[in-house]
C-alpha positions in Angstrom: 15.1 -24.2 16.0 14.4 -20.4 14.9 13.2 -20.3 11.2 11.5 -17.2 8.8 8.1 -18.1 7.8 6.7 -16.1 5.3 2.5 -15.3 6.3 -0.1 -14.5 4.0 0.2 -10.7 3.3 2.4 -10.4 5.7 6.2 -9.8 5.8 8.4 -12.0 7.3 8.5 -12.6 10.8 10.5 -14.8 13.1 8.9 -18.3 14.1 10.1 -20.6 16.5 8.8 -24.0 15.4 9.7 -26.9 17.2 6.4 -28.9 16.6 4.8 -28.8 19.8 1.2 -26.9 20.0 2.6 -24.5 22.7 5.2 -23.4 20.8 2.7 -22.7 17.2 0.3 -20.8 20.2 3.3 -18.7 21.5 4.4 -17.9 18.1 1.2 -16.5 17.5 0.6 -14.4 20.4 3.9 -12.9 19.7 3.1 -11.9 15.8 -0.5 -10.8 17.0 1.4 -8.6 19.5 3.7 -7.3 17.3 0.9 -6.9 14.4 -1.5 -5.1 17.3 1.5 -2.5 18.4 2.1 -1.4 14.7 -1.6 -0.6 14.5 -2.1 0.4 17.8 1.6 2.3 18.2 1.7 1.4 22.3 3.5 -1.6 23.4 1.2 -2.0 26.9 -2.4 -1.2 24.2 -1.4 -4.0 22.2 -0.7 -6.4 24.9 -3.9 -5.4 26.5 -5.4 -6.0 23.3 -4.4 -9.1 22.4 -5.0 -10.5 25.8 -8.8 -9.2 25.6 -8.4 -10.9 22.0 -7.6 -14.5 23.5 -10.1 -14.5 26.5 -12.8 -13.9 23.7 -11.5 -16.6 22.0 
């Protein structure tokens, strides 16, 4: 089920939430990607970035 959740300081974004952890972790990766790309302005920087993000996590 696709719902709007509305984030901290944050605009709306899209969220797929179906309950299950993988889902929340997906949903994530996607708004850090799409938060990294605004700042960054390159699609392939902000993937690289948020990749580099979650093995340092």
């Amino acid at each position: 089920m696709s719902q709007t959740a509305r984030l901290p300081g944050l605009s709306h974004v899209n969220r797929v939430d179906d309950g299950s952890p993988l889902a929340d972790l997906l949903d994530e990766r996607r708004h850090l990607v799409t938060l990294a790309h605004r700042m960054l302005g390159s699609a392939d920087d902000a993937e690289s970035a948020v990749d580099a993000y979650y093995r340092r996590w």
